[in-house]
PQR file with spaces between the fields and no chain letter, atoms N, CA, C, O and H, PARSE charges and radii, in Angstrom:
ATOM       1  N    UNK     1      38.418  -54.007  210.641 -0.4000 1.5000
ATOM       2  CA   UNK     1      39.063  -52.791  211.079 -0.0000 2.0000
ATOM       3  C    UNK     1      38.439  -51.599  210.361  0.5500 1.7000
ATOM       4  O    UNK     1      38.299  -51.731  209.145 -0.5500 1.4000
ATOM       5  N    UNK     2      38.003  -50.344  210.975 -0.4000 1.5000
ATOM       6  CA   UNK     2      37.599  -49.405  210.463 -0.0000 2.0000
ATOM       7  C    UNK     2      38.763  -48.433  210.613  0.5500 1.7000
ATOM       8  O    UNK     2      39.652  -48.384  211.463 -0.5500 1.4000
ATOM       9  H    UNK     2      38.117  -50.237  211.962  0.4000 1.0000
ATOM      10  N    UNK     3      38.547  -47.791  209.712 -0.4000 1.5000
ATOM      11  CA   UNK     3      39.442  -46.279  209.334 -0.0000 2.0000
ATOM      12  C    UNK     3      39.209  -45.529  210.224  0.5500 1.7000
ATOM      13  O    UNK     3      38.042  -45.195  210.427 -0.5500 1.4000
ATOM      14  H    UNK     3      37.825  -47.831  209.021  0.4000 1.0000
ATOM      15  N    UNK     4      40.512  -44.922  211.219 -0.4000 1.5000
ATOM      16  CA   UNK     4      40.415  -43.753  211.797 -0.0000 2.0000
ATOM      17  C    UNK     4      39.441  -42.283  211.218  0.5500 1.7000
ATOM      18  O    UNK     4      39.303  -42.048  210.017 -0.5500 1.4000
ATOM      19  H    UNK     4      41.461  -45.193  211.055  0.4000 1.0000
ATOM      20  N    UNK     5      38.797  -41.348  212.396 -0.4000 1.5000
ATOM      21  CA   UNK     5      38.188  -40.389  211.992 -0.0000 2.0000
ATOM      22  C    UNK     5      38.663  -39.376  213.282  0.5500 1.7000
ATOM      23  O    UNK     5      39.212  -39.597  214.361 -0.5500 1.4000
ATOM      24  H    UNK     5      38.909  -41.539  213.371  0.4000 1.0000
ATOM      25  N    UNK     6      38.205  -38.254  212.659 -0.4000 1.5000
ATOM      26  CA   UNK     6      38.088  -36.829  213.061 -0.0000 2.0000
ATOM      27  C    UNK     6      37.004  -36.826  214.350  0.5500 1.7000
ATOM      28  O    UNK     6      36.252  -37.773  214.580 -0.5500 1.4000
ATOM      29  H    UNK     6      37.758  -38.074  211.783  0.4000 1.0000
ATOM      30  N    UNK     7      37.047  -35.882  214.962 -0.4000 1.5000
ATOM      31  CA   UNK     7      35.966  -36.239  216.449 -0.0000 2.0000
ATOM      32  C    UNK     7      35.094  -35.285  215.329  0.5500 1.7000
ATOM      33  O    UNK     7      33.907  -35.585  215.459 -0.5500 1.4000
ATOM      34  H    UNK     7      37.658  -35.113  214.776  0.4000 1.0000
ATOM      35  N    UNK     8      35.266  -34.247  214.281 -0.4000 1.5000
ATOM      36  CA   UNK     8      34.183  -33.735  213.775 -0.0000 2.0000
ATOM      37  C    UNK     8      33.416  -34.570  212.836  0.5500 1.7000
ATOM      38  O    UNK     8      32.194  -34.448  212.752 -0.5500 1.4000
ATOM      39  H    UNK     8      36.230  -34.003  214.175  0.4000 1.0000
ATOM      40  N    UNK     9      34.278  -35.665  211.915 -0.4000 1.5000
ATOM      41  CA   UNK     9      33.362  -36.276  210.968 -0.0000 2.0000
ATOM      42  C    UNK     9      32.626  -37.531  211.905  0.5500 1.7000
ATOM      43  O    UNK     9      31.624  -38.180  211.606 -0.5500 1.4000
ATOM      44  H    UNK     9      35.271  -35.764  211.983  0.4000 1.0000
ATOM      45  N    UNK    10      33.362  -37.623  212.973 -0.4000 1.5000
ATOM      46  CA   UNK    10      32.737  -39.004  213.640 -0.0000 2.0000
ATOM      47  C    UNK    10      30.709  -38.127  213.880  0.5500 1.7000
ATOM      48  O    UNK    10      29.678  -38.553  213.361 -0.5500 1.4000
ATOM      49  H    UNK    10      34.176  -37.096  213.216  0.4000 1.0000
ATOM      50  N    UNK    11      30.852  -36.951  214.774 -0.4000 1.5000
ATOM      51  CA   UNK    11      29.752  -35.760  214.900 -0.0000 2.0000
ATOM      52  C    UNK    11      28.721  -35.814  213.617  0.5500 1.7000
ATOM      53  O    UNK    11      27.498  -35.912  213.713 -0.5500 1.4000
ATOM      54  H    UNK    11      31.690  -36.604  215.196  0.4000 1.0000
ATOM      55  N    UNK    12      29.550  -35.722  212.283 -0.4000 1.5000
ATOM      56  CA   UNK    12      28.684  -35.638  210.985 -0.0000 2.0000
ATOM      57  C    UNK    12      28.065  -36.732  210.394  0.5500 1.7000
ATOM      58  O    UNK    12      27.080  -36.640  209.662 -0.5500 1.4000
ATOM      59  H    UNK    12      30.544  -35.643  212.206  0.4000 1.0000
ATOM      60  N    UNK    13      28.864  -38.213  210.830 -0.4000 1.5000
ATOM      61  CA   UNK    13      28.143  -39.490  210.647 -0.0000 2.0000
ATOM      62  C    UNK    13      27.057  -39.755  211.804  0.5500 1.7000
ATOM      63  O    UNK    13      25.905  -40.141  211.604 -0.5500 1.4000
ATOM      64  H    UNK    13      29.664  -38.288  211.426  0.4000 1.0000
ATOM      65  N    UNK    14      27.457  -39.563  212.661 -0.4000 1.5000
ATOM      66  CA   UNK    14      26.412  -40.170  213.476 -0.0000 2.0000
ATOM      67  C    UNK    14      25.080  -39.152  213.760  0.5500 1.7000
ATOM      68  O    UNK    14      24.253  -39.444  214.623 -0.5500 1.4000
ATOM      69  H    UNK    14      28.392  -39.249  212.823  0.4000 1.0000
ATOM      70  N    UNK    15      24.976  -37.995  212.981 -0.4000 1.5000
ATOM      71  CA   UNK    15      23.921  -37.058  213.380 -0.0000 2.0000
ATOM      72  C    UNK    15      23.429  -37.379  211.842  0.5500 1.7000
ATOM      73  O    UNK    15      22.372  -36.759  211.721 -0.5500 1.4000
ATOM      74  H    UNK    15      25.647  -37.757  212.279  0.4000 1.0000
ATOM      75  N    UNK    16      23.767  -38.183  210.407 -0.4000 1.5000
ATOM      76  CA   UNK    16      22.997  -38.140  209.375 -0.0000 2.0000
ATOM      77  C    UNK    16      22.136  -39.119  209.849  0.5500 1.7000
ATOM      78  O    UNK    16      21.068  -39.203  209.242 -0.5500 1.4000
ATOM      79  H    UNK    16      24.625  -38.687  210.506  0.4000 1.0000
ATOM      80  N    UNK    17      22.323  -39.895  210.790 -0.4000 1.5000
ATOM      81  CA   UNK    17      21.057  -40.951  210.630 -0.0000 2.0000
ATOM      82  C    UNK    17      20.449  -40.683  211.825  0.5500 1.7000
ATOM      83  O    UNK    17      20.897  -40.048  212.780 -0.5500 1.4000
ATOM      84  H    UNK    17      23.190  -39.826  211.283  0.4000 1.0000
ATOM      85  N    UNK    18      18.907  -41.466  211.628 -0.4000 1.5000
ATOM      86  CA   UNK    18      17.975  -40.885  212.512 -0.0000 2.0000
ATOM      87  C    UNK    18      18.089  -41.411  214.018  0.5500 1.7000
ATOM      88  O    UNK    18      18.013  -42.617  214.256 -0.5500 1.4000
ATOM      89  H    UNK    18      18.544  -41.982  210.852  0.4000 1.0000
ATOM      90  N    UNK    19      18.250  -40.588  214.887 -0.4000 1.5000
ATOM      91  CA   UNK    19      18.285  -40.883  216.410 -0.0000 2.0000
ATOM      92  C    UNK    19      17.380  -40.520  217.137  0.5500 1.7000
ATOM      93  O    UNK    19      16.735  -39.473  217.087 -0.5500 1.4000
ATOM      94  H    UNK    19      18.312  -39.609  214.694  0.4000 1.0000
ATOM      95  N    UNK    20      17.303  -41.347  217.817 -0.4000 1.5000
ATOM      96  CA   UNK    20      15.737  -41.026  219.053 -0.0000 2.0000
ATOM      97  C    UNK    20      16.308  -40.025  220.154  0.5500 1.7000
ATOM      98  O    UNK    20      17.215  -39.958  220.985 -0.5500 1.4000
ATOM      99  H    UNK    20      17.827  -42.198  217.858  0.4000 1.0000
ATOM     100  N    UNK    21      15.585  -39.529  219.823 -0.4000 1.5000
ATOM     101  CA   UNK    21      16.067  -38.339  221.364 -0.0000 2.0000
ATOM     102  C    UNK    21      16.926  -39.203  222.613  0.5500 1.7000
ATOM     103  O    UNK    21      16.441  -40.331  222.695 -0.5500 1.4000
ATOM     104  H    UNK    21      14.849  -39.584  219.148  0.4000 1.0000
ATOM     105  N    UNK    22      17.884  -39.031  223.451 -0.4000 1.5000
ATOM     106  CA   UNK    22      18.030  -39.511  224.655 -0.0000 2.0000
ATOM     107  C    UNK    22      19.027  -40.757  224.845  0.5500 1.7000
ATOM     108  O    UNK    22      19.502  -41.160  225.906 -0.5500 1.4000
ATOM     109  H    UNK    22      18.278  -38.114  223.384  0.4000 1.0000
ATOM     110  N    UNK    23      19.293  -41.438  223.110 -0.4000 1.5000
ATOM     111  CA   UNK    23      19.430  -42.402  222.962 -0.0000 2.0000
ATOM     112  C    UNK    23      20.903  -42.208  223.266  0.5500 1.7000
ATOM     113  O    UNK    23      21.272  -41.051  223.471 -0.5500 1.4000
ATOM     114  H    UNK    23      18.907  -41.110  222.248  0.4000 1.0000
ATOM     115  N    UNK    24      22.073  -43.501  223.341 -0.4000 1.5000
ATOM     116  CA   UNK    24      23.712  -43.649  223.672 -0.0000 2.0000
ATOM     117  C    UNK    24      24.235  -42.728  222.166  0.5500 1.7000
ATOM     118  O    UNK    24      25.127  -41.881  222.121 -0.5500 1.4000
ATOM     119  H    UNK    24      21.773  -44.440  223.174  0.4000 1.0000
ATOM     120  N    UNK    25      23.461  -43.161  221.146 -0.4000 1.5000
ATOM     121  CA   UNK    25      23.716  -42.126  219.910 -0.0000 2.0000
ATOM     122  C    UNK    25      24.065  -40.721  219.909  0.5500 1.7000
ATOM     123  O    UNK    25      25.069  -40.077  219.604 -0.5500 1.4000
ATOM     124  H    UNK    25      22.736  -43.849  221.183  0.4000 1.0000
ATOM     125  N    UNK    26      22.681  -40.404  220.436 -0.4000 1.5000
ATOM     126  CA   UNK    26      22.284  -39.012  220.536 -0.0000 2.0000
ATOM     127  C    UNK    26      22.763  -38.360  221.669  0.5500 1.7000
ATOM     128  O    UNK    26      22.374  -37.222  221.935 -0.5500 1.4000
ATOM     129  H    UNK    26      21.866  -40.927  220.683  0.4000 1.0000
ATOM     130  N    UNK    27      23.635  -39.007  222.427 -0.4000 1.5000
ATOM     131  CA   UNK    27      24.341  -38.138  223.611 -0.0000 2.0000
ATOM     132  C    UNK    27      25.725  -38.473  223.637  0.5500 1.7000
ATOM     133  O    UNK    27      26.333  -38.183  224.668 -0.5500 1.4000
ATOM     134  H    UNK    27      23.951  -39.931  222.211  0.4000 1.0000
ATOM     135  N    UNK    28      26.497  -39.161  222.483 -0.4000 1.5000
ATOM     136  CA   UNK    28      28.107  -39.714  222.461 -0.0000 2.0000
ATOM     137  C    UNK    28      28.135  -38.027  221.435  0.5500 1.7000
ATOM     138  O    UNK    28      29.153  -37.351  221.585 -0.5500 1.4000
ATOM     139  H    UNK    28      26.003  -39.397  221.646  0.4000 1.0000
ATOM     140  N    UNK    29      27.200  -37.556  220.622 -0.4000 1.5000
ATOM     141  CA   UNK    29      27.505  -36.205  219.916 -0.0000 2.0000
ATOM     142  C    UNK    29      28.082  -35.099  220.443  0.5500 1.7000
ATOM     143  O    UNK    29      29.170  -34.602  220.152 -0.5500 1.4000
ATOM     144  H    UNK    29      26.373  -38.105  220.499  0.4000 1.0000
ATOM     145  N    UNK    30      26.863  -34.567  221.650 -0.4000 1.5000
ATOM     146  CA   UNK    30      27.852  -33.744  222.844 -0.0000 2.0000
ATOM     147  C    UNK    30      28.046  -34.358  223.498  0.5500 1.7000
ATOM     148  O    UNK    30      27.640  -33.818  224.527 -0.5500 1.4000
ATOM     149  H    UNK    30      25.979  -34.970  221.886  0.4000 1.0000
ATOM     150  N    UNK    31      28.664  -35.781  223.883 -0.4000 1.5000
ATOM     151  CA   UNK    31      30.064  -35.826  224.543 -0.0000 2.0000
ATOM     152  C    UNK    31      31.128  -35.705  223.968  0.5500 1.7000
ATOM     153  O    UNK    31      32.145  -35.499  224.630 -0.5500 1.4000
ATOM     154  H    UNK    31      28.994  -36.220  223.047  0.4000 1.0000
ATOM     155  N    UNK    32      31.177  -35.821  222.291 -0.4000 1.5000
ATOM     156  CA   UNK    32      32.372  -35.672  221.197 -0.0000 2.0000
ATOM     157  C    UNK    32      32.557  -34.273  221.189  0.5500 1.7000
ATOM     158  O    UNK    32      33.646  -33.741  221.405 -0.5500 1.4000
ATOM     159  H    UNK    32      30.351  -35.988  221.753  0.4000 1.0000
ATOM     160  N    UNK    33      31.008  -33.380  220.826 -0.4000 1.5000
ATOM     161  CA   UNK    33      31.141  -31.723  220.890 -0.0000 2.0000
ATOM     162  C    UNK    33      31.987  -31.279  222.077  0.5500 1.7000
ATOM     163  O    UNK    33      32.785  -30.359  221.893 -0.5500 1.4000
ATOM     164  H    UNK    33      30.123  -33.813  220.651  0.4000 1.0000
ATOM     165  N    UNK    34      31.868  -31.947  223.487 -0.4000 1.5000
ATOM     166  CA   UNK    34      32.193  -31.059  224.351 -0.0000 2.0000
ATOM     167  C    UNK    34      33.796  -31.584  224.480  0.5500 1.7000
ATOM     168  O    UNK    34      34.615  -30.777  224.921 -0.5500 1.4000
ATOM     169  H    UNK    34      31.220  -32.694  223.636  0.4000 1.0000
ATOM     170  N    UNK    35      34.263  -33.012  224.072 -0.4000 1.5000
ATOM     171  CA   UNK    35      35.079  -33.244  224.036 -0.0000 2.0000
ATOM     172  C    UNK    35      36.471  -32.223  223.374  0.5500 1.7000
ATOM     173  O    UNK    35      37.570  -31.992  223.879 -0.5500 1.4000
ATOM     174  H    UNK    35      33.598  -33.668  223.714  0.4000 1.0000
ATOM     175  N    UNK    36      35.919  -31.801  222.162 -0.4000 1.5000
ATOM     176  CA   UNK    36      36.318  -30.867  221.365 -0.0000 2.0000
ATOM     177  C    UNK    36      36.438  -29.608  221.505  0.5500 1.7000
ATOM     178  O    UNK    36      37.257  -28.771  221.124 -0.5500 1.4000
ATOM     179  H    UNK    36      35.027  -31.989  221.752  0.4000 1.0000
ATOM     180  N    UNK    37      35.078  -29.589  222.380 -0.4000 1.5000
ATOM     181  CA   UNK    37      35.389  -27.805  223.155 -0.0000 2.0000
ATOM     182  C    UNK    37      36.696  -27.850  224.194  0.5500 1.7000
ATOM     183  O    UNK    37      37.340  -26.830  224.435 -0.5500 1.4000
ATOM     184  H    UNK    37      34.413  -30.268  222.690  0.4000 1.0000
ATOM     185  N    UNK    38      36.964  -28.946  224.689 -0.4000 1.5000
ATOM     186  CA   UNK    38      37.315  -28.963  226.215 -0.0000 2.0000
ATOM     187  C    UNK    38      39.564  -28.561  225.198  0.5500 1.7000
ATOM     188  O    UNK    38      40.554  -27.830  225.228 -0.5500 1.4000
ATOM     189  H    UNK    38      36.441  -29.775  224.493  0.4000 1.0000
ATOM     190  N    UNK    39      39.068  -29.511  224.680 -0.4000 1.5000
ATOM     191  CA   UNK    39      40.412  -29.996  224.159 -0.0000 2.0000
ATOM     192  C    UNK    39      41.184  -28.612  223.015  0.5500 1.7000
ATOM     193  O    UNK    39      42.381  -28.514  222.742 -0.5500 1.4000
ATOM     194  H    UNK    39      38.264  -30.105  224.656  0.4000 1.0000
ATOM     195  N    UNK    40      40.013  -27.660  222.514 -0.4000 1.5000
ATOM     196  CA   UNK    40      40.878  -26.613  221.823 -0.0000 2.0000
ATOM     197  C    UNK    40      40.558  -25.666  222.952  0.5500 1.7000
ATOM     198  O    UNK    40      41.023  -24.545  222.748 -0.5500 1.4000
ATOM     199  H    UNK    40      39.041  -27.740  222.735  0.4000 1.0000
ATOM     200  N    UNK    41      39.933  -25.788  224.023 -0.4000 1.5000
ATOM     201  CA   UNK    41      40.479  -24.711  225.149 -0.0000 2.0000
ATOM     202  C    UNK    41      41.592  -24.268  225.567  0.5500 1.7000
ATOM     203  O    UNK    41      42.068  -23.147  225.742 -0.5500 1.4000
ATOM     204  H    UNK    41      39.555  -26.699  224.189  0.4000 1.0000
ATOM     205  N    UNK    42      42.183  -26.069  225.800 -0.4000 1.5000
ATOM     206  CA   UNK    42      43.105  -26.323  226.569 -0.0000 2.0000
ATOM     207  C    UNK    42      44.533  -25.763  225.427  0.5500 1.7000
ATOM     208  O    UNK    42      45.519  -25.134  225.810 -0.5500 1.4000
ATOM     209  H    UNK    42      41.796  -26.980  225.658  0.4000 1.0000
ATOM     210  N    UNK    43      44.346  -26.062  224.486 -0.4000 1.5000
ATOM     211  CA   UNK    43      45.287  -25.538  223.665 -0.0000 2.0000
ATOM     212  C    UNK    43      45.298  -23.956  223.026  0.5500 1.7000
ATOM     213  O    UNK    43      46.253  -23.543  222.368 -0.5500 1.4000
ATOM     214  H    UNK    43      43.545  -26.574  224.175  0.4000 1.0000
ATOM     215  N    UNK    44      44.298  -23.279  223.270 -0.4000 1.5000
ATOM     216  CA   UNK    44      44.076  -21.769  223.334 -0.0000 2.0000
ATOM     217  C    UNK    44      45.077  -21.396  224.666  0.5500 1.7000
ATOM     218  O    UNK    44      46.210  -20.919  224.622 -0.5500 1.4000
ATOM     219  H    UNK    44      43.522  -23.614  223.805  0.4000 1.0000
ATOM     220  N    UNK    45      44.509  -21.665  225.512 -0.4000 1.5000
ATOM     221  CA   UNK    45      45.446  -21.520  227.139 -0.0000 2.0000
ATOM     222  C    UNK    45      46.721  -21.671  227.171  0.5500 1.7000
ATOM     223  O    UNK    45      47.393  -20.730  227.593 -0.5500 1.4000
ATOM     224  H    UNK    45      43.588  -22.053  225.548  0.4000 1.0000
ATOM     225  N    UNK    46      47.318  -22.788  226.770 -0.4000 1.5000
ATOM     226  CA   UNK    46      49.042  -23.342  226.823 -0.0000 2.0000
ATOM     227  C    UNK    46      49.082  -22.298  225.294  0.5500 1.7000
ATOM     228  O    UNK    46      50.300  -22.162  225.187 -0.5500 1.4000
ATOM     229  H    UNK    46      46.772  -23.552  226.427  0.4000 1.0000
ATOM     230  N    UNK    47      48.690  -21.802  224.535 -0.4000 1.5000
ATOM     231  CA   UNK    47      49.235  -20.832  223.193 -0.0000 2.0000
ATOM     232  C    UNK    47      49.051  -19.182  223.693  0.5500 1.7000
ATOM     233  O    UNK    47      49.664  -18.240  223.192 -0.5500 1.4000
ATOM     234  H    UNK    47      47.700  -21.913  224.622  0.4000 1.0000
ATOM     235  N    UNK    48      48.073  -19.092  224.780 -0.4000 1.5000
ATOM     236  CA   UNK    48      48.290  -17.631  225.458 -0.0000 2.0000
ATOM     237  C    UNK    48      49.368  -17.713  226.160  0.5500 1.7000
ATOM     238  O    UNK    48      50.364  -17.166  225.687 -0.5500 1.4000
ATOM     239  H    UNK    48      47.575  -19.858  225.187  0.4000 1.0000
ATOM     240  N    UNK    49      49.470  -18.328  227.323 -0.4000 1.5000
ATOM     241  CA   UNK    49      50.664  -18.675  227.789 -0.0000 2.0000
ATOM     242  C    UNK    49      52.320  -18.468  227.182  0.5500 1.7000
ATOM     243  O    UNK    49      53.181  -17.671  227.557 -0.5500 1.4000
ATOM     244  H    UNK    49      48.660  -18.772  227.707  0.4000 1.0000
ATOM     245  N    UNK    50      52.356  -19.240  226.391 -0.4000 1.5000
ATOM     246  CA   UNK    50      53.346  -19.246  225.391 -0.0000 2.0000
ATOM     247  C    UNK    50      53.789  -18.201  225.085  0.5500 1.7000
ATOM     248  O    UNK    50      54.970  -17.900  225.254 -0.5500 1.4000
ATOM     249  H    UNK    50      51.657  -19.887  226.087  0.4000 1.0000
ATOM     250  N    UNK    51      52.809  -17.357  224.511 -0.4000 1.5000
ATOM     251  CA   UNK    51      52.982  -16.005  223.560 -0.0000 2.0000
ATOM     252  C    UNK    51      53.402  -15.010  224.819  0.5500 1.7000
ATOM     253  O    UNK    51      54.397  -14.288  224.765 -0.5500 1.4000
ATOM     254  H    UNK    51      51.849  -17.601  224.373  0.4000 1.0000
ATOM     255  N    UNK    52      52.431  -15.072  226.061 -0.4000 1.5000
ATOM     256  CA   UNK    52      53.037  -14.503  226.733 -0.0000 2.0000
ATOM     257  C    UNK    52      54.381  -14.297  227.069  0.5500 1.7000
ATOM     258  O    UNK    52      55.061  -13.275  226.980 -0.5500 1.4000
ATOM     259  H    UNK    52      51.622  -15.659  226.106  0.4000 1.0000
ATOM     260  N    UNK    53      54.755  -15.780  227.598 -0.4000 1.5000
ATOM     261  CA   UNK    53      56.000  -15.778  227.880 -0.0000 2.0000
ATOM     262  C    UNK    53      57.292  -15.439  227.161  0.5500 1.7000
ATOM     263  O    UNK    53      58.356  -15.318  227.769 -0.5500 1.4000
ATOM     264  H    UNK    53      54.203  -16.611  227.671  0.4000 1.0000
ATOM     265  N    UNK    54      57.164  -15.283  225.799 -0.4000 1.5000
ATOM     266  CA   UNK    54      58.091  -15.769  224.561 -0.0000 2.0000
ATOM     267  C    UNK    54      57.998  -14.292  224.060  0.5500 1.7000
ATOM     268  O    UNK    54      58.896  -13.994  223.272 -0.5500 1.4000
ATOM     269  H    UNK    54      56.300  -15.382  225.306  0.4000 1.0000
ATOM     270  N    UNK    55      57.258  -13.479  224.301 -0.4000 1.5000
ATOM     271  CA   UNK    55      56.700  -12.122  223.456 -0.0000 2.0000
ATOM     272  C    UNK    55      57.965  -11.120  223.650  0.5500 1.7000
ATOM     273  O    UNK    55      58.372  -10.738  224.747 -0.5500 1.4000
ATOM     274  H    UNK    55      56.529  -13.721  224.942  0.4000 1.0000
ATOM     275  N    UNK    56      58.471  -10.791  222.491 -0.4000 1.5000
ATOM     276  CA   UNK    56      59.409   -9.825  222.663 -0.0000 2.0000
ATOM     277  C    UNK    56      58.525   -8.192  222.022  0.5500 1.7000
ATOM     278  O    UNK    56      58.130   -7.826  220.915 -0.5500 1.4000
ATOM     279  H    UNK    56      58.141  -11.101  221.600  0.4000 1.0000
ATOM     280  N    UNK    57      58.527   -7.602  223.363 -0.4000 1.5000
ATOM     281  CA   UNK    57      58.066   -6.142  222.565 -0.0000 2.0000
ATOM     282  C    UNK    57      59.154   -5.236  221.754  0.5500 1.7000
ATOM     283  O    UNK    57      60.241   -5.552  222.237 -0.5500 1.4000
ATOM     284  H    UNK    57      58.848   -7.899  224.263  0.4000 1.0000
ATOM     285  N    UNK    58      59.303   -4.513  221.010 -0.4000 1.5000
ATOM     286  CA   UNK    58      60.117   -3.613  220.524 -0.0000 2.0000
ATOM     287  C    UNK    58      59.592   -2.534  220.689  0.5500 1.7000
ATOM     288  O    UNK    58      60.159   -1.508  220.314 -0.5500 1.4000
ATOM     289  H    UNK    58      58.420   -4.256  220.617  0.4000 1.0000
């Protein structure tokens, strides 16, 4: 059993060692990067939202 990780440290292990261009290695990185983009989008959006809705002006 291995220890749970971060989608960023999983990014920082697998880019210290050497990868061949093209390789399942070298392209699970940006699929983790974009994974990560996709996923604090989505939570930027539902927190605009929010604020919108919830915003009391004075």
């Amino acid at each position: 059993m291995e220890p749970a990780a971060t989608i960023t440290a999983y990014i920082v292990q697998v880019s210290l060692g050497d990868l061949p261009h093209g390789s399942i290695g070298y392209q699970t990185i940006f699929a983790a990067g974009l994974t990560l983009l996709l996923i604090t989008l989505v939570f930027n959006i539902i927190g605009h939202l929010l604020r919108k809705r919830y915003r009391e002006v004075y």
